[in-house]
SEPAZA-174590 format. One line per 3 residues: number of its first residue (from 1); for each residue x, y, z of C-alpha. Coordinates in Angstrom, 2 decimals, decimal comma. Layout:
NUM) X:Y:Z ~ ...
***
This chain:
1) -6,75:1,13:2,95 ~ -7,97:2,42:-0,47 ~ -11,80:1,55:-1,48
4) -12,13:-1,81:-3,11 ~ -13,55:-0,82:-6,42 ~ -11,11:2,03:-7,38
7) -11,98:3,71:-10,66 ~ -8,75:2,64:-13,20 ~ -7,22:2,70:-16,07
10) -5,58:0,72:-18,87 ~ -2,06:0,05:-19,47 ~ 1,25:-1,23:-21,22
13) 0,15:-4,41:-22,24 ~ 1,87:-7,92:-22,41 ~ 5,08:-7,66:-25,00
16) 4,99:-3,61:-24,51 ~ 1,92:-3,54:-26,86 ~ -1,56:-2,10:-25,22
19) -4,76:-4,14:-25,44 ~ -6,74:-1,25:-24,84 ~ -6,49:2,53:-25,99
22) -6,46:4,57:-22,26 ~ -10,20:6,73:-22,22 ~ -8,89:9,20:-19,83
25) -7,18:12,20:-20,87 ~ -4,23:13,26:-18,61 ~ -2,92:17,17:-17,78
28) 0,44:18,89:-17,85 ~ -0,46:18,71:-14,11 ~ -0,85:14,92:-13,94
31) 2,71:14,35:-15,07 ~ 4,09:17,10:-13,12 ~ 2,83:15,11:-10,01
34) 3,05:11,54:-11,51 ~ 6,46:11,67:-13,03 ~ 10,62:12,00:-11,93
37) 10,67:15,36:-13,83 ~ 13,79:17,44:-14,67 ~ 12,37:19,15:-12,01
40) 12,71:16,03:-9,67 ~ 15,59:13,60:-10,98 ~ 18,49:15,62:-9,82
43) 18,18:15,48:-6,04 ~ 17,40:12,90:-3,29 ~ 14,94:13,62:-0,17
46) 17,00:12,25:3,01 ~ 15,07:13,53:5,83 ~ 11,85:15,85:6,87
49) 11,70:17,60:10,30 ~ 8,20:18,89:10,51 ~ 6,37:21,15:12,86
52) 2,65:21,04:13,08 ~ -0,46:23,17:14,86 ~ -4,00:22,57:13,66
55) -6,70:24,76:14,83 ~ -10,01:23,12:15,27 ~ -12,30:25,55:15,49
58) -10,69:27,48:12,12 ~ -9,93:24,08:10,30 ~ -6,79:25,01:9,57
61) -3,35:24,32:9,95 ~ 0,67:25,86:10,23 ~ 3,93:24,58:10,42
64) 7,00:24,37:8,94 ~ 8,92:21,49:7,10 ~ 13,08:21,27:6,71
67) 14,31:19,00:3,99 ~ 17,24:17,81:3,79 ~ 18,42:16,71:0,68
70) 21,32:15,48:-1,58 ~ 22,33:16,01:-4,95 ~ 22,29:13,21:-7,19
73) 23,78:14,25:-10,66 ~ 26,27:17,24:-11,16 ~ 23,71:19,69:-12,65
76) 24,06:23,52:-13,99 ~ 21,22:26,06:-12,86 ~ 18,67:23,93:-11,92
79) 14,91:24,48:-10,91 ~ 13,57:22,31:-7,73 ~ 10,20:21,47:-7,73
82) 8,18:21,53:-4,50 ~ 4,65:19,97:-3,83 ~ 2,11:22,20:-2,50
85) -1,32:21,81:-3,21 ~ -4,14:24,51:-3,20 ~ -5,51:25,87:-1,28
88) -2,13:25,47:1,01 ~ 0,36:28,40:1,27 ~ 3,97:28,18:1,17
91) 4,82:31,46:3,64 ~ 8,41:31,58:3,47 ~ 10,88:29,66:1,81
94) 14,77:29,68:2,53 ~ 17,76:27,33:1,42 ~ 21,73:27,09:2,07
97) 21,93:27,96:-1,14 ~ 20,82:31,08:-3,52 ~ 17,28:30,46:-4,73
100) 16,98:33,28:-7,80 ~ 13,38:32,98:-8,13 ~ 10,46:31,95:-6,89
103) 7,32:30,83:-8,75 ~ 4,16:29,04:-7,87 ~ 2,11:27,41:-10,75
106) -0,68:25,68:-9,36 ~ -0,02:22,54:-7,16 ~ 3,54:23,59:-7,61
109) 6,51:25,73:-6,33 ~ 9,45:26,16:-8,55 ~ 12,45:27,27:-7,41
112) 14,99:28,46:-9,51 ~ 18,80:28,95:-8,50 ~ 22,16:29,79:-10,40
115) 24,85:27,79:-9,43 ~ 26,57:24,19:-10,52 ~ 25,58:21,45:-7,99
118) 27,82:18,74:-7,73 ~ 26,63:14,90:-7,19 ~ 27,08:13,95:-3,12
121) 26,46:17,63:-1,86 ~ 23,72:18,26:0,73 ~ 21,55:21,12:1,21
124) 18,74:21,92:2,79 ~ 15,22:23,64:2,04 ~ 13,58:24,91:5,11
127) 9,27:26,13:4,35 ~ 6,99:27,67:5,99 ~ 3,22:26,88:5,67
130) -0,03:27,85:6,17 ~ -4,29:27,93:5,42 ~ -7,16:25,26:5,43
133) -6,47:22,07:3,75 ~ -8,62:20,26:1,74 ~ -11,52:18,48:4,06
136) -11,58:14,70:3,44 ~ -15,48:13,54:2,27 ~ -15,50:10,32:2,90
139) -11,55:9,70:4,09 ~ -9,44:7,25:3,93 ~ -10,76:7,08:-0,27
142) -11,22:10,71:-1,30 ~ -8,16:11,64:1,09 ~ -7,57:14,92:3,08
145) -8,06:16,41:6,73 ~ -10,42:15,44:8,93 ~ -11,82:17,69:11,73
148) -14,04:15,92:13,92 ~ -15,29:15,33:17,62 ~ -15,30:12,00:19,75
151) -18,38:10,24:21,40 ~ -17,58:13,16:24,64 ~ -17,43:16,16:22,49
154) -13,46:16,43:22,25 ~ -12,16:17,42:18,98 ~ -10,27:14,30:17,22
157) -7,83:15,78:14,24 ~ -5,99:13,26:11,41 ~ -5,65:13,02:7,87
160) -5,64:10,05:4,86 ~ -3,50:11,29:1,92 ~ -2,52:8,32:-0,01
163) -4,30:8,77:-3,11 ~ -4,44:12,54:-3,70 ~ -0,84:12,83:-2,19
166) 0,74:14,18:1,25 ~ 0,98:17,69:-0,75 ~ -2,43:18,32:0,21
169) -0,99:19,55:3,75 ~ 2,60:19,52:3,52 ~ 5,61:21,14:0,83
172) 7,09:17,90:0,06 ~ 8,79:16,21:-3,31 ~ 5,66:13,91:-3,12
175) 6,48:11,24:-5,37 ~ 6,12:7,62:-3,92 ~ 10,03:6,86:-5,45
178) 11,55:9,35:-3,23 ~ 11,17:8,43:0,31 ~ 13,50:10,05:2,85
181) 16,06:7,72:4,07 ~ 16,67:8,80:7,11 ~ 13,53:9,09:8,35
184) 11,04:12,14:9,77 ~ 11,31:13,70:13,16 ~ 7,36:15,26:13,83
187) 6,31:17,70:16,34 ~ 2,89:18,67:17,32 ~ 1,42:21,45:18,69
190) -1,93:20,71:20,61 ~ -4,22:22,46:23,15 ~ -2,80:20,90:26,96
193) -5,76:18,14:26,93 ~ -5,02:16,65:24,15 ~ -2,82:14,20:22,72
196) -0,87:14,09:19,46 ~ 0,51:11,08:17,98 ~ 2,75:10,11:14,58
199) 4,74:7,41:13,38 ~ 7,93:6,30:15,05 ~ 8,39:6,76:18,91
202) 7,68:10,04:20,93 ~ 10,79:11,16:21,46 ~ 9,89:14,35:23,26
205) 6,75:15,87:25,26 ~ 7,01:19,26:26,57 ~ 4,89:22,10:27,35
208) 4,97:25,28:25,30 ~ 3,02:28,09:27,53 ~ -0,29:26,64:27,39
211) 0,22:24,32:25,12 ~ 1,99:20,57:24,55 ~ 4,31:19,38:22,15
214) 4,92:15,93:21,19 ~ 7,90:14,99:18,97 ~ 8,02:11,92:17,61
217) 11,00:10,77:15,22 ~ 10,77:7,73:12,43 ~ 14,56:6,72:11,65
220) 13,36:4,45:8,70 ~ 12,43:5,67:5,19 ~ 8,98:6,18:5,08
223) 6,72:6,81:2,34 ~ 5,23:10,57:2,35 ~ 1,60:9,89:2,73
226) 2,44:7,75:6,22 ~ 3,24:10,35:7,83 ~ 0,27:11,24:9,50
229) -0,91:13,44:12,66 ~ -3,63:12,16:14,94 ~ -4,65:14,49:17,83
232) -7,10:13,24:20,53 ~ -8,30:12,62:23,67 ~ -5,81:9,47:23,52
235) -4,69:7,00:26,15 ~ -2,00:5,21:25,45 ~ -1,41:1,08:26,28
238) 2,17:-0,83:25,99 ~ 2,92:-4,63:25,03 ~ 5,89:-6,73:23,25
241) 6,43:-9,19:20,91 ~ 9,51:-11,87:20,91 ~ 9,52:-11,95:16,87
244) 12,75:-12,87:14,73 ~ 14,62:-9,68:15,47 ~ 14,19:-9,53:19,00
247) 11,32:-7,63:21,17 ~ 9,22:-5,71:19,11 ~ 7,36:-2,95:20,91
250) 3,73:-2,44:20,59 ~ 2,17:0,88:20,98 ~ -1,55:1,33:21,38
253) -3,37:4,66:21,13 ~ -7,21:4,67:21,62 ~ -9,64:7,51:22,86
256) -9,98:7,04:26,30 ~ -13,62:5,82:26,52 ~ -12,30:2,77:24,14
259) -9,43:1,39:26,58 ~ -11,02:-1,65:27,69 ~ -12,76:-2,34:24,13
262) -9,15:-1,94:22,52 ~ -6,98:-4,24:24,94 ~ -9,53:-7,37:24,06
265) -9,67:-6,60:20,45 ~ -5,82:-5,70:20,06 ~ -4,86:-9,16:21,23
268) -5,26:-9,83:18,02 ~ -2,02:-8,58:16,94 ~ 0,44:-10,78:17,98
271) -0,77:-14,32:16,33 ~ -1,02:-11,74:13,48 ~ 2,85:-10,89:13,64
274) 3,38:-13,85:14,20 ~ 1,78:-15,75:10,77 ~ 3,40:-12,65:8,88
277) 6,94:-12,86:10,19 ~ 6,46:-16,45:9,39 ~ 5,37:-15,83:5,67
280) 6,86:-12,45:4,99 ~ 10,05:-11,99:7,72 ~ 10,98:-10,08:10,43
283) 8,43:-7,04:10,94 ~ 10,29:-4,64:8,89 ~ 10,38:-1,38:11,52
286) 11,81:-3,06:14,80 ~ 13,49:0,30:15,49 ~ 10,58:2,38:15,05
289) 7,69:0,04:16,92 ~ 4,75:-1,15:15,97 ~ 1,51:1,11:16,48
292) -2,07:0,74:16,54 ~ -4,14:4,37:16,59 ~ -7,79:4,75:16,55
295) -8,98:6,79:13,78 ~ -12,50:8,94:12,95 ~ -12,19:7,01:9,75
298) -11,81:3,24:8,92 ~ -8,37:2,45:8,64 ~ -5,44:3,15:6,59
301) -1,49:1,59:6,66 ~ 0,84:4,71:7,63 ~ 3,89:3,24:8,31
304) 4,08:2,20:12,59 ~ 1,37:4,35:12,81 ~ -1,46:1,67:11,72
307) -4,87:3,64:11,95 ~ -7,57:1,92:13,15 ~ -11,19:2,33:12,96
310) -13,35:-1,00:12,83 ~ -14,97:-0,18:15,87 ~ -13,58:-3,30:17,87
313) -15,42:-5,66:16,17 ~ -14,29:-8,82:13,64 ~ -15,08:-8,65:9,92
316) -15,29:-5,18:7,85 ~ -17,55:-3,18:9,96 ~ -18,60:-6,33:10,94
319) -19,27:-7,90:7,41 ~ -17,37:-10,67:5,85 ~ -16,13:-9,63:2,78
322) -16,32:-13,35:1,45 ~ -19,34:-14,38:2,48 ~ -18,25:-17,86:3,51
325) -18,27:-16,90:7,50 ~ -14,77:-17,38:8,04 ~ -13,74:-13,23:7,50
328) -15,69:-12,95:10,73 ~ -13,64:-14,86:12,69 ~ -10,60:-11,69:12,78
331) -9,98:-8,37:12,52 ~ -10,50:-6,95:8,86 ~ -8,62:-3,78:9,53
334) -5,70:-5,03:12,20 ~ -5,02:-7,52:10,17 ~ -5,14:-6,10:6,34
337) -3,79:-2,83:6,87 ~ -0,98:-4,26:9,47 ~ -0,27:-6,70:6,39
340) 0,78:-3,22:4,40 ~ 3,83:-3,13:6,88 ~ 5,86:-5,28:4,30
343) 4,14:-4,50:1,14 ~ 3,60:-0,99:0,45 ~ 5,65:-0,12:3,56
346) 8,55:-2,05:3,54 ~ 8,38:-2,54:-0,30 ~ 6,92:0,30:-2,06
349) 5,53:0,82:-5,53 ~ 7,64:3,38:-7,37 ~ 4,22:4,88:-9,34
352) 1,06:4,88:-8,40 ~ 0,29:2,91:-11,38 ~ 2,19:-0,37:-9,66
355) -0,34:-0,35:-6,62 ~ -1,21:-3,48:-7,06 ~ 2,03:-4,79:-5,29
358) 0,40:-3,09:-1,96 ~ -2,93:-4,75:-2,45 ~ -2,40:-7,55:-4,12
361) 0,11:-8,82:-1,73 ~ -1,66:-7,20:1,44 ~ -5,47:-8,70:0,15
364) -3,26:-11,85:0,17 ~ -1,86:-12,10:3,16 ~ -5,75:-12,55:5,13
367) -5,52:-16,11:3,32 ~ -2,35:-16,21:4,88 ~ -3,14:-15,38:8,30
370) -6,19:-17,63:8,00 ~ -4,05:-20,43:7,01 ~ -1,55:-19,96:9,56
373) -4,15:-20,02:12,58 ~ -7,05:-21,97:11,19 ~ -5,87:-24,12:8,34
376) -5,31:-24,17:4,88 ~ -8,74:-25,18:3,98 ~ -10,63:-22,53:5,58
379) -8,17:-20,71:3,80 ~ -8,83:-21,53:0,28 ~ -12,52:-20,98:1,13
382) -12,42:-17,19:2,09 ~ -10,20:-16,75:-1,21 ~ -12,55:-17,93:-3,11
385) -15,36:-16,66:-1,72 ~ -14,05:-12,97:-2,50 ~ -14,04:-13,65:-6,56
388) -17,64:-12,57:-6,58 ~ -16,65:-8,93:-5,96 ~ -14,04:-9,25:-8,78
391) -15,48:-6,50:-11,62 ~ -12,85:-7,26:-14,69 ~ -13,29:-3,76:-15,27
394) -9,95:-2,56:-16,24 ~ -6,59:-4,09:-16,15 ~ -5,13:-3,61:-12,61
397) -2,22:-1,69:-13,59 ~ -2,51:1,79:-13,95 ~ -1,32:4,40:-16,46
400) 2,23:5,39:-15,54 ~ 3,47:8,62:-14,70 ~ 0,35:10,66:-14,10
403) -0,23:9,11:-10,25 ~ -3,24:7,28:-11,50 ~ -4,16:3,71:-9,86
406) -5,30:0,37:-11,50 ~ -8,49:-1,23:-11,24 ~ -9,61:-1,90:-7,92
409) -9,91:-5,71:-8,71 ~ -5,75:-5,35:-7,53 ~ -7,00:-6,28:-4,34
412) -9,70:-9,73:-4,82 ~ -8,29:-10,54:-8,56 ~ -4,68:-9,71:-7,55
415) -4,90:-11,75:-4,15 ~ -6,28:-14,88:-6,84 ~ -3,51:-14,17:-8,89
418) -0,78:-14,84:-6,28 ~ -2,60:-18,17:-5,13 ~ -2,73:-19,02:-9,02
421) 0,96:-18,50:-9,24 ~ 0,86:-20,10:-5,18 ~ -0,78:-23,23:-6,85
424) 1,76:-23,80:-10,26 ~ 4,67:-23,41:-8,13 ~ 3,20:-26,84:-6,26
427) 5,82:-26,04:-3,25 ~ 4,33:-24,08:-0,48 ~ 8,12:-23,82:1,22
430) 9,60:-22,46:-1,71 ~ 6,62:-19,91:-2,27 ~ 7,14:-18,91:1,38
433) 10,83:-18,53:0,78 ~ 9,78:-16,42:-2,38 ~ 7,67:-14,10:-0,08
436) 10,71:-14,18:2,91 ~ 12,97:-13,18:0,30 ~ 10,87:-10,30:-1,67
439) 11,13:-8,18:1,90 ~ 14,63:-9,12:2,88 ~ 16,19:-8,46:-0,85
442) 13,59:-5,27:-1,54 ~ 14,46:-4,10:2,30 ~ 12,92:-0,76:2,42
445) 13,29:-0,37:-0,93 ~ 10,51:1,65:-4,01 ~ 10,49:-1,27:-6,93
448) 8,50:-1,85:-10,18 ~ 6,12:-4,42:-11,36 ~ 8,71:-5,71:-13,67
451) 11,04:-6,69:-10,83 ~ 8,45:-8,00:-8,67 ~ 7,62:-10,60:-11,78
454) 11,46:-11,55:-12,71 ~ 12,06:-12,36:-8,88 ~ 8,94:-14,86:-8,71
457) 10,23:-16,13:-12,34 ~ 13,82:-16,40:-11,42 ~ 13,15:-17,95:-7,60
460) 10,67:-20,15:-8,96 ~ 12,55:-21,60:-12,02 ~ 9,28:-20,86:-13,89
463) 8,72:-18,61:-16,54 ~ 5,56:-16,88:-15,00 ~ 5,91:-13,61:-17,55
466) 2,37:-14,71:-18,76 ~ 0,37:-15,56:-15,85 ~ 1,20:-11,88:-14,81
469) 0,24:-10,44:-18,58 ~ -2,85:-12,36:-18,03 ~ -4,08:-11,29:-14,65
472) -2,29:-7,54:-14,65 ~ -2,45:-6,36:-18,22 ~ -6,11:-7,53:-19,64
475) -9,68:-8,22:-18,05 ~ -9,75:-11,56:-19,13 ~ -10,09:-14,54:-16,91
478) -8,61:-18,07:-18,46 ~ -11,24:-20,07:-19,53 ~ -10,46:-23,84:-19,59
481) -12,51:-25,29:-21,92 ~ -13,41:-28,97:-21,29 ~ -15,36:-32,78:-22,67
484) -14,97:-35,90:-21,37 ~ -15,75:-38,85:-22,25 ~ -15,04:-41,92:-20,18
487) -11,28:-41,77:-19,50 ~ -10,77:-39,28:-22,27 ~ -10,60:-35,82:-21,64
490) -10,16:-32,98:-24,44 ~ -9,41:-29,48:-23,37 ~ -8,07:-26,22:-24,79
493) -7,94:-22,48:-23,80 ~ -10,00:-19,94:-24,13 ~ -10,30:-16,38:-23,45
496) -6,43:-15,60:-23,63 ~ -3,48:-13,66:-24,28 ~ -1,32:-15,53:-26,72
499) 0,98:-18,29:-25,79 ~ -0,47:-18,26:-21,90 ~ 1,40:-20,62:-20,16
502) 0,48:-22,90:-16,71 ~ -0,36:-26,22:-15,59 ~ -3,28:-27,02:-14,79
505) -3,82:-30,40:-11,97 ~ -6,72:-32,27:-11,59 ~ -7,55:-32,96:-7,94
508) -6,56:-36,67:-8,24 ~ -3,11:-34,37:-9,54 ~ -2,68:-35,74:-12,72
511) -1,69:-32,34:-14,62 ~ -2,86:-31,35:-18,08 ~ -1,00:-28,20:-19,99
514) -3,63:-26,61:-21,94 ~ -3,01:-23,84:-24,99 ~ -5,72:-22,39:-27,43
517) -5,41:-26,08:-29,55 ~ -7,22:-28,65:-28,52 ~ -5,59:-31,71:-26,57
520) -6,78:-35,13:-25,37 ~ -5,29:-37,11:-22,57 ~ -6,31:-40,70:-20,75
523) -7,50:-40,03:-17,75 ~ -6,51:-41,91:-14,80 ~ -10,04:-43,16:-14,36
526) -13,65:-42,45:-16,19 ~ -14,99:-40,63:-12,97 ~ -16,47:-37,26:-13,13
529) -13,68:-35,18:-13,55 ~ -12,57:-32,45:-10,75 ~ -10,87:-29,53:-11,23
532) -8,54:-28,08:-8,10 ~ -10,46:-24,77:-7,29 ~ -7,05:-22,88:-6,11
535) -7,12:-21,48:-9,22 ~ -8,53:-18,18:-10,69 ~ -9,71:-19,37:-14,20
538) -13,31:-20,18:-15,31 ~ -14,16:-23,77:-16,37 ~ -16,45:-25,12:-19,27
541) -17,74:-27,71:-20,12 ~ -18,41:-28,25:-23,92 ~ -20,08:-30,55:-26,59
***
C-alpha cells in the first residue's frame, strides 16, 4: 500500500518521443539500484534461506541470508553485485566459489572472482549481517523497520520496504525483475512470549535455550520486499475457502487483545476471494495460503503475508475515499491490498517505473468487488467519485532504471483508465476473460508496460496503443468538445495526443468517433443530449 499522491516523474512518451523533459536529476547510485547492471545480468536469484533476530530494546537486528543462484550467460571474471544498504553491515561473506575481492561502495557490495562461469551452473552466496536499520517515519510510505509496543506494553517488530527496497535490512540482488523462483524459507528468532510470523506456512517452531524459532518457508517466487517479519504478541485463527483450485487455507494473525474484533471483520475475506477469483482467477498462492497479519502500520501487500492495520473498521481508517458512501460499506485495506495478490504479486512490474500495473489494476479491482456483491451501479458511482483526488501532476509512468515511481494518480486515474478501456471494449465477458487471462498467461511472472498494453490490444481486437499514451504518458485528460442543436450534434477533441483513438456512446448508445476535426451527426432524437459517465474524459459544451 504506497501513499496515494506519490511524488513522480516523467517519462518515454507516446511513439518513444518525451512530452516532458524529466526535472529530477538521477545518481550513479540510482542506476546501480534501478537497473540489470553488468553487475546483475549474468546470474539468476533461485532461492533465499534467511535467519533473523531483532533486538527491541537495541533496535537492531542479525542474521544471515544464503542465496542460491544460477548462472545465466557463460561469463569470464565477473563482479556480483550485492544490495546492502547503510547503515547495515555485511559481517562475513563466503561462496562455493573463489571470491578475489571484496569491496563495499555505498549501498553496495561488489564481489569480484576469477574464474569462467558457465550458463546452467549453480552456486551459492552465503552473508552474514548485522547493525540498526533504517527506522520507518511514517511506514508503509517512507519504508523501513518499525519498533513499537501494543495497546499491553509488548513490543510489536515488522518492516515496509517496498519503495526504498528490501536492502534496507537484508543483502539481497534487490531488483523487482529478479525474484527467487523457488521461493524463501524464513526463520525467526524471538524472546519465548512472542510470536514471529512471515509469508508462506510455518514449517517449523522450536525452542532455542530461551528462546523460539519459527521457520516459515514460501515455495513460490516472491518479490523481495514481501518478505517481511512480524513479531508479536500474536494469536493465531484458521478458516478455508472452496475457490477454483481447491481449499484454500486462510491464516489469521492478530494481537491477542484483537481476536474477537478480527474474526467479525475478517469475514470479509471470502466474498472478497470470491469476486476476485471470479474476475482475476484462481488465487495465485494455493500452496503457500492466504494470510491476514495485523500490523503497527496501515497495511501493505507482502505476498500471503497481507498486513493489516485498519483497525477493524470499513472504509480507510474509516473514511470513504470516494465520498459517495458506498467505500464504507467494506474493508479498504482487506480488500485493496488482498487485490495486490494477482497484480503486483502474481504479476509483477519489472521496474519500479511500471508501478502502475500494481495500482492501477489493484485501485481497480474495489469497483470490482463492489460490482460483484452490490451491483454494477453502485459500482460506477464509487469510481467516479474517486476522480476528484486525481492531481494530473505527472504522467504515471516513472523514469526507468533508477527505481523511481510514477505519479501517484496510477492508482484513481489508472483505475479510470481501465474502466475507459472496460467501457470501449462494450463486452464485460470478454474484459473479464482479458483480466482471467493476464494472471494465468503472466503466472508468476515480472512483465513490462508494453506487454501489459499489446495483450489488452491483441485480446480485444482493438488497437488501444493510444488510450494508454493518453492516460500513462501525458497529464492530459480528453476533452470532448460538444453543440447541439436539435438533432444535430457537432463534436471534436480536445486536449490530446495526436491521432487518439476511441468511441465514444451516448447513453441512448448511439456512438460518435471523435478526432481533433470537427464532426456532425443526426441524432437519434433532439433531446438533451447524455453522455455515458463510465468514461474518464472531460465534456464541453461550446458555442
Amino acid at each position: 500500500m504506497k501513499k496515494l499522491l506519490l511524488l513522480s516523474i516523467l517519462v518515454m512518451g507516446f511513439s518513444k518521443a518525451q512530452f516532458f523533459e524529466s526535472p529530477e536529476k538521477f545518481t550513479k547510485t540510482d542506476s546501480l539500484k534501478g537497473s540489470n547492471t553488468k553487475f546483475r545480468d549474468f546470474w539468476d536469484v533461485k532461492k533465499y534461506d534467511i535467519v533473523l533476530e531483532a533486538d527491541f530494546e537495541k533496535k537492531s537486528i542479525k542474521g544471515s541470508n544464503k542465496i542460491t543462484l544460477e548462472i545465466e550467460k557463460d561469463v569470464k571474471n565477473p563482479t556480483f553485485q550485492i544490495d546492502l544498504q547503510n547503515p547495515m553491515k555485511a559481517d562475513k561473506i563466503k561462496a562455493n566459489f573463489p571470491i578475489t575481492t571484496q569491496k563495499v561502495d555505498g549501498d553496495f557490495i561488489f564481489l569480484s572472482t576469477n574464474k569462467n562461469f558457465k550458463k546452467g551452473e549453480k552456486f551459492t552466496i552465503d552473508i552474514d549481517f548485522s547493525g540498526n536499520p533504517l527506522i520507518a517515519k511514517h511506514a508503509p510510505w517512507d519504508g523501513g523497520w518499525i519498533f513499537t509496543k501494543d495497546a499491553n506494553g509488548n513490543p510489536w517488530m515488522t518492516m515496509a520496504d517496498e519503495g526504498i527496497g528490501a536492502s534496507i535490512w537484508l543483502p539481497t540482488k534487490d531488483i523487482w525483475s529478479d525474484e527467487p523462483d523457488n521461493g524463501v524459507t524464513f526463520k525467526i528468532i524471538t524472546p519465548k512470549d512472542l510470536v514471529a510470523v512471515a509469508g508462506g506456512r510455518l514449517i517449523k517452531q522450536e525452542n532455542i535455550g530461551s528462546k523460539k524459532a519459527w521457520t516459515w518457508e514460501v515455495k513460490n517466487p516472491i518479490n523481495d520486499y514481501s518478505i517481511i517479519p512480524s513479531i508479536g504478541k500474536y494469536v493465531n485463527f484458521k478458516d478455508s475457502f472452496d475457490g477454483e483450485k481447491g481449499k484454500l487455507d486462510l491464516d489469521y494473525w492478530v494481537l491477542d487483545y484483537n481476536l474477537d474484533k478480527a474474526k467479525k471483520q475478517f469475514e470479509q475475506v471470502k466474498p472478497m476471494i470470491k469476486s476476485f477469483e471470479n474476475w482475476f482467477g484462481p488465487y495465485p498462492f494455493y500452496e503457500d495460503s492466504y494470510k491476514l497479519v495485523e500490523s503497527p502500520h496501515l497495511g501493505m501487500e507482502h505476498q500471503s503475508n497481507v498486513a493489516y492495520g485498519n483497525k477493524f473498521q470499513n472504509g480507510y481508517l474509516g473514511r470513504d475515499l470516494s465520498e459517495t458512501g458506498i467505500g464504507l460499506k467494506w474493508d479498504y485495506i482487506i480488500i485493496h491490498e488482498s487485490g495486490h495478490e494477482w497484480f503486483a504479486n502474481n504479476i509483477t512490474a519489472k521496474d519500479q517505473a511500471d508501478m502502475w500495473i500494481h495500482e492501477a489494476f489493484t485501485d481497480y479491482s474495489e469497483t470490482l468487488y463492489i460490482e460483484s456483491l452490490w451491483g454494477k451501479a453502485d459500482a460506477d458511482t464509487y469510481l467516479q467519485g474517486l476522480r476528484d483526488k486525481i492531481q494530473n501532476d505527472k504522467p504515471i509512468i516513472g523514469q526507468y532504471g533508477v527505481r523511481n515511481e510514477g505519479s501517484g494518480d496510477m492508482y484513481f486515474k489508472g483505475a479510470n483508465m481501465i474502466h475507459t478501456i472496460r467501457t470501449v471494449i462494450n463486452n464485460d465477458e470478454k474484459f473479464r476473460q482479458i483480466l482471467r487471462g493476464l494472471n494465468k498467461d503472466f503466472y508468476h511472472q515480472t512483465v513490462t508496460t508494453q506487454q501489459i498494453e499489446k495483450y489488452f490490444s491483441d485480446k480485444s481486437g482493438i488497437d488501444l496503443s493510444s488510450i494508454f499514451n493518453q492516460y500513462l504518458r501525458t497529464v492530459k485528460i480528453p476533452t470532448l468538445e460538444y453543440k447541439q442543436n436539435g438533432n444535430q450534434l457537432t463534436y471534436k477533441w480536445s486536449n490530446v495526443i495526436p491521432n487518439l483513438k476511441f468511441p465514444i456512446r451516448l447513453a441512448d448508445g448511439q456512438e460518435l468517433k471523435p478526432t481533433e476535426q470537427p464532426q456532425t451527426i443526426t441524432l437519434k432524437s433532439d433531446k438533451l443530449i447524455q453522455f455515458n459517465k463510465n468514461y474518464y474524459i472531460e465534456v464541453k459544451q461550446v458555442n
